[in-house]
N, C-alpha and C positions, 0 to 999 in steps of 0.2 A: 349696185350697177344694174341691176334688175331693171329696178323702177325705171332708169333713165332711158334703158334701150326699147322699155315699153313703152316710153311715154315720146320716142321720139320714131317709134312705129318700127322699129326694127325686128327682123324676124327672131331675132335672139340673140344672148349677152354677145356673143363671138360676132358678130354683125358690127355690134359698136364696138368693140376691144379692139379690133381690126383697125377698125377710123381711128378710135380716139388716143390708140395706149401709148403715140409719139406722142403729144402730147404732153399725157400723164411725164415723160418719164423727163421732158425736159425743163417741165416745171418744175418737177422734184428736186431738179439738182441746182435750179436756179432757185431757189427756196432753201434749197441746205446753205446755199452762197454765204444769201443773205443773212439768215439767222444766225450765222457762225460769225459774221462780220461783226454785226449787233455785236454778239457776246464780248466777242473782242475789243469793242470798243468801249461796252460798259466796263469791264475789267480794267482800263488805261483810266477812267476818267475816276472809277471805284480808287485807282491806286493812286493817282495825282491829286485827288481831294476833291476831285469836281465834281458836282451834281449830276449823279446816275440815270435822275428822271430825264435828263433832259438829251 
């Protein structure tokens, strides 16, 4: 987080935590959604026979 608040000229980490940690935090849960979906739907096609990869 360093680097980014440096490189985005901020006077320090709590400068950009400020901006950015909404964000962070609505990604996170929009990304847990998703990955748990996945899972779940590999698991459905693992258990019916269908092709995992796909």
């Amino acid at each position: 987080m360093e680097v980014v608040s440096r490189r985005l000229g901020h006077a320090n980490v709590s400068v950009t935590l400020n901006i950015y940690a909404h964000f962070t935090d609505a990604d996170d849960e929009a990304t847990a959604d998703r990955v748990a979906t996945r899972i779940l739907e590999g698991n459905k096609r693992v258990a019916t026979g269908a092709d995992p990869t796909l």
